[in-house]
N, C-alpha and C positions, 0 to 999 in steps of 0.2 A: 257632726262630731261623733266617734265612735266613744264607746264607754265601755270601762271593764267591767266583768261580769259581776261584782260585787257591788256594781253601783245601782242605786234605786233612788228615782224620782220620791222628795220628800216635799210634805206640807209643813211647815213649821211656825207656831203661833209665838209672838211675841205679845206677851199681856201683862197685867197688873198694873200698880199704883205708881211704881216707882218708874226715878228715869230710866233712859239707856232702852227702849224699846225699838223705835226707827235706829237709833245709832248702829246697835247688834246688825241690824237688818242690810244698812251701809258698809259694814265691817263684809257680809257675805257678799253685796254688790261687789267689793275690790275686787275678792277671793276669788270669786266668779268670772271677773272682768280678765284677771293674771292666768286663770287656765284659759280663755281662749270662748270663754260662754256669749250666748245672745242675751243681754239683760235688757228686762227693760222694769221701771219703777214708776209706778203708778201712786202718785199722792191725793187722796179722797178727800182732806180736808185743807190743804193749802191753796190758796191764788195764785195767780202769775206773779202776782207784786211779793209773794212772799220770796226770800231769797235766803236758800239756805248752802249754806259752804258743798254740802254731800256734793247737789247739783252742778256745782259750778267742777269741783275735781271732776264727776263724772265728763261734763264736757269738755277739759282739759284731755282726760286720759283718752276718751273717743276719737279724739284727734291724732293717738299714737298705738293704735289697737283699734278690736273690735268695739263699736259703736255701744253706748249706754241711751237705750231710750228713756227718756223722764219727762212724765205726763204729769202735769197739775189738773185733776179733774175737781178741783172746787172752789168757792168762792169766801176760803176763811173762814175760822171757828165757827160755831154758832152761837156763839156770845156774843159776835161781832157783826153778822149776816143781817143784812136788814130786810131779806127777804127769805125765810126757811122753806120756802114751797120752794123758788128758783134750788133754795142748796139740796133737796131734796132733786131735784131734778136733774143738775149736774151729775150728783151719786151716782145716779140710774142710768145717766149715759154714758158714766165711766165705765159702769157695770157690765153694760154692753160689749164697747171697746174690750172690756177684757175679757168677755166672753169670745168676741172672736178671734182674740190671740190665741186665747186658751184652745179653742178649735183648731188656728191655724198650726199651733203648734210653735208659732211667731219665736218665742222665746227657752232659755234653756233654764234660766231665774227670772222669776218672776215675782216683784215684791208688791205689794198692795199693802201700802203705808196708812194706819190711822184709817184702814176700812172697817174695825170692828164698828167704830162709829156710827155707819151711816144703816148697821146692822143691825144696831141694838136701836134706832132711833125709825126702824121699821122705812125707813128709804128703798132698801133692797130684798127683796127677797131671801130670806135665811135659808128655807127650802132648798130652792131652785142653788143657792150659792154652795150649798151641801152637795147638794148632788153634782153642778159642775164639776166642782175639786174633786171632787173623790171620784169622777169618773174621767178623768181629765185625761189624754189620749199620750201615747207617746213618752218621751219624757223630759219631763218640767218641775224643774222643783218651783213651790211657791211658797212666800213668806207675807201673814199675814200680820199688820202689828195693832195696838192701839186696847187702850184700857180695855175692861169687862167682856173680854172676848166668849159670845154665845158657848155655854156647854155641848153644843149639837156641832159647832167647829172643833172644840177641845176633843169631844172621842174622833171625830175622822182626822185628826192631826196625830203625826209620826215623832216630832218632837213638841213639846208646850214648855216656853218659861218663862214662871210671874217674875219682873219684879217688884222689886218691892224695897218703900221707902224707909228708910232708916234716920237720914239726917240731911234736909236740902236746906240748900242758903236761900231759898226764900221765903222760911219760913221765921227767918230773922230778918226780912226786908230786903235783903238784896236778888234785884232784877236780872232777871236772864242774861246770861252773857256771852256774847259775839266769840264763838270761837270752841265755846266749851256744850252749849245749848242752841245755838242756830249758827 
């Protein structure tokens, strides 16, 4: 895919407290998907059994365009893991995987959903993850999202934004809801 000359390969963090971090993240998968992009989305802390609506439109739209790759590389929260070495391990082999996109150049978006995670809980190399991105070949924009995103991401990142929570409905008891939160 040719690009005009004003365009540059961006890293872009999606961090803080608040919701709407992955969401942003899906809003640029669309955008991405309607210009004609290879996307592909990698999720660090979801399961297969996890079923979130993004994924199912993404494999809807792949069906009528170019393809949305969507990787689950993990095995659920870690509140709910019953084994953290395994979810530790998944991390690392997601790590991988996208390290060799990142090389192959596989992709033209590239999201890495809820990896600050596995970042800040010392699973992945923050190093070695610094230095990928910012020397990442060709061009590929990536979007990294998930609370407490490491300060050593935030300066090699082109755009960063917290959000940040104001007033959520569950903090009067009401539970996540289908459509609006997964």
């Amino acid at each position: 895919m040719g690009h005009a000359p004003r365009d540059r390969p961006l890293l872009v963090v999606n961090t803080g407290e608040g919701k709407g971090k992955s969401t942003a993240a899906f809003g640029m998968v669309l955008r991405a998907w309607a210009r004609g992009y290879r996307v592909g989305v990698y999720q660090f802390m979801k399961s297969g059994k996890w079923k979130v609506g993004e994924e199912k439109a993404a494999l809807a739209l792949s069906g009528i365009g170019p393809g949305i790759v969507w990787e689950k590389m993990g095995d659920g929260w870690t509140w709910t893991s019953r084994d953290l070495e395994q979810s530790a391990d998944l991390a690392r082999e997601g790590w991988e995987e996208v390290r060799r996109r990142i090389a192959g150049e596989t992709y033209d978006l590239l999201v890495l959903d809820e990896f600050t995670y596995p970042l800040t809980f010392g699973w992945v190399p923050l190093g070695e993850v610094v230095e990928v991105l910012a020397g990442r070949p060709g061009f590929q924009h990536v979007v990294v999202t998930g609370r407490a995103a490491p300060q050593e991401l935030i300066d090699i990142a082109d755009l960063v934004t917290e959000m940040r929570k104001v007033k959520h409905p569950y903090d009067r008891g009401i539970k996540a809801q289908r459509g609006i939160e997964w």
